[in-house]
C-alpha positions in Angstrom: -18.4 4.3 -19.5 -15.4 6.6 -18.5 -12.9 6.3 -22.0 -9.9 5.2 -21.2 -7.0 7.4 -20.4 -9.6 10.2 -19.1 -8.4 11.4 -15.6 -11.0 10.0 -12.9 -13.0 12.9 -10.9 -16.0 12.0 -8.8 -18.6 14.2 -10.0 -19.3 14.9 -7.0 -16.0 16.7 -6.6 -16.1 21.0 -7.7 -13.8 21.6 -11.1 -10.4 23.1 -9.6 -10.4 26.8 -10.1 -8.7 27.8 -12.8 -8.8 27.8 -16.7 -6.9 24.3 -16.3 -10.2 22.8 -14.8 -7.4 20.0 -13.8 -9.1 16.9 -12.9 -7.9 15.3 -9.6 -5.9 11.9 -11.0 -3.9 13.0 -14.1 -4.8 10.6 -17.1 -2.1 7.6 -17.2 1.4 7.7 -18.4 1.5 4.3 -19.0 0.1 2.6 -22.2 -2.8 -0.1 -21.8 -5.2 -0.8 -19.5 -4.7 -2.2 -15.8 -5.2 -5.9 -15.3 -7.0 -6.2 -12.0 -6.9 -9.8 -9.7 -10.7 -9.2 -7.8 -10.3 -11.1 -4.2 -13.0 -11.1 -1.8 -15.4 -14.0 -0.5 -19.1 -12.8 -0.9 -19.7 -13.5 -4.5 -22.1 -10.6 -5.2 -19.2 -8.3 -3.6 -16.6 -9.6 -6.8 -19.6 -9.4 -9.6 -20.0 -6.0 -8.0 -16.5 -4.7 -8.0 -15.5 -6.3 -11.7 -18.7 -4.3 -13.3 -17.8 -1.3 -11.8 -13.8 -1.5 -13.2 -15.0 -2.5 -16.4 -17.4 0.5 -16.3 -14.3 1.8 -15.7 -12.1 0.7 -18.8 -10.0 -1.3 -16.6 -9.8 -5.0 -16.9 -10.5 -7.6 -14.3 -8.7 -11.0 -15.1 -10.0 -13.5 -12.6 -11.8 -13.3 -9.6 -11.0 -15.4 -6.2 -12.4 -15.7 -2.9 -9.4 -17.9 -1.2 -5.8 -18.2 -1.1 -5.1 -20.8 -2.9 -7.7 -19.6 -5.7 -5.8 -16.3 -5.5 -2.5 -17.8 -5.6 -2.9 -20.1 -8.6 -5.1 -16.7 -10.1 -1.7 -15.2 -9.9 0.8 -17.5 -11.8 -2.0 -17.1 -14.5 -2.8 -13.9 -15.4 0.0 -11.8 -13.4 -2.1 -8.7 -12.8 -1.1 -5.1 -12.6 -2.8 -4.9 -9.7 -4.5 -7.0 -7.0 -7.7 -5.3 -5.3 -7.9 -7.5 -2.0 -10.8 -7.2 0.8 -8.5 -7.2 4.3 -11.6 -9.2 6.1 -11.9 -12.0 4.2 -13.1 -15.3 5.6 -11.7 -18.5 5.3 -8.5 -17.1 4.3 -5.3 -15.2 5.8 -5.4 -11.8 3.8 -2.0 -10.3 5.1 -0.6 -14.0 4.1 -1.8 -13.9 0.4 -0.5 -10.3 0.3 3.0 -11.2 1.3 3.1 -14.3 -0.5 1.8 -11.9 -3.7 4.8 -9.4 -2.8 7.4 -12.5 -2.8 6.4 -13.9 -5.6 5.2 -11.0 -8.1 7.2 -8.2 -7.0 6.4 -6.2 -10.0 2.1 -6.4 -9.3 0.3 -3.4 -7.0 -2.0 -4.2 -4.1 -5.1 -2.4 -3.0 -7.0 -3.3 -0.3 -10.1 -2.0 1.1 -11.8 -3.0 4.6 -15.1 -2.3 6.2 -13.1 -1.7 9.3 -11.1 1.4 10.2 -8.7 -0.1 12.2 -5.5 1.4 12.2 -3.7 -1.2 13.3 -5.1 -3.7 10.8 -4.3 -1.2 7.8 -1.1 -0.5 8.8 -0.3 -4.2 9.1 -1.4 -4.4 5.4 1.0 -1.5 4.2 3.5 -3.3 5.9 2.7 -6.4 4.4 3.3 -4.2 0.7 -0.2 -2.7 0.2 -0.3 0.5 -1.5 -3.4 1.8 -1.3 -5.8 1.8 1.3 -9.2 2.8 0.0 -12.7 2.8 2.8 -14.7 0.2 1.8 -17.3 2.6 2.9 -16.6 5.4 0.6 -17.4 6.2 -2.8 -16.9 3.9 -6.0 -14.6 7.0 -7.0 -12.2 6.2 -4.1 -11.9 3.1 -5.2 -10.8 3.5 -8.7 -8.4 6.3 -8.0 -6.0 3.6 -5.5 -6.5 1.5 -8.3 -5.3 3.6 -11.2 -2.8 5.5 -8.6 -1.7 2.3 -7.8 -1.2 1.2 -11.2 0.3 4.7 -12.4 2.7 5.0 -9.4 4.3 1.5 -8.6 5.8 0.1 -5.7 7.6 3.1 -4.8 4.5 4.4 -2.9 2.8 4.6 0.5 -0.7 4.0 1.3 -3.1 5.9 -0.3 -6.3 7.7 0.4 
């Protein structure tokens, strides 16, 4: 398990030269852990994602696989940050973002897509994503939008 409030590096990823040996993502600023809304439709996808953020220290409060799931998720458990698959089926995932921007202002969103179409992404930036992770790159990727998301706030552009 990575303790919390250690910086994330992939290991992967050479040291930075230096006697700093800075990792890439500075530990957190902010006290506690993120609470993190899971929303994809393929089931082993979600069980997948929530073991490797709690792996991570981070918390994941619910899990959804539709709107409505996701918007009632929301009034809930008002997480710091909602991790959102961009292709889901059965559900409009540029709606649920903008209806999450209207109505929780204050959470993050992270989505990731098996696609790498630009024009899709940049629809969910404008939308209010913050980070942008490949679904086909490396858990690391993954947690770093999180926790950048989380660190940074809505004043942001897409990440990675």
């Amino acid at each position: 398990m990575v303790p919390f409030g250690v910086a994330l590096r992939d290991e992967n990823t050479p040291a930075s030269p230096g006697p700093s040996n800075q990792p890439l993502v500075p530990a957190r600023p902010r006290s506690g852990r993120p609470h993190v809304l899971v929303v994809d439709d393929l089931p082993i996808m979600r069980a997948a994602v929530r073991r490797l953020l709690e792996h991570a220290g981070m918390t994941v409060v619910a899990e959804t696989g539709n709107a409505d799931e996701t918007v009632a998720a929301m009034s809930r458990h008002t997480p710091d940050v909602v991790l959102i698959d961009l292709r889901v089926n059965r559900m409009d995932a540029l709606g649920v973002i903008r209806k999450v921007r209207q109505s929780h202002p204050a959470t993050q969103i992270v989505v990731h897509t098996g696609s790498n179409r630009s024009d899709l992404l940049a629809k969910a930036v404008e939308a209010g994503a913050i980070g942008v992770p490949s679904r086909d790159g490396t858990p690391w990727e993954l947690l770093r939008a999180i926790d950048r998301a989380y660190r940074t706030g809505r004043n942001t552009t897409a990440v990675e």
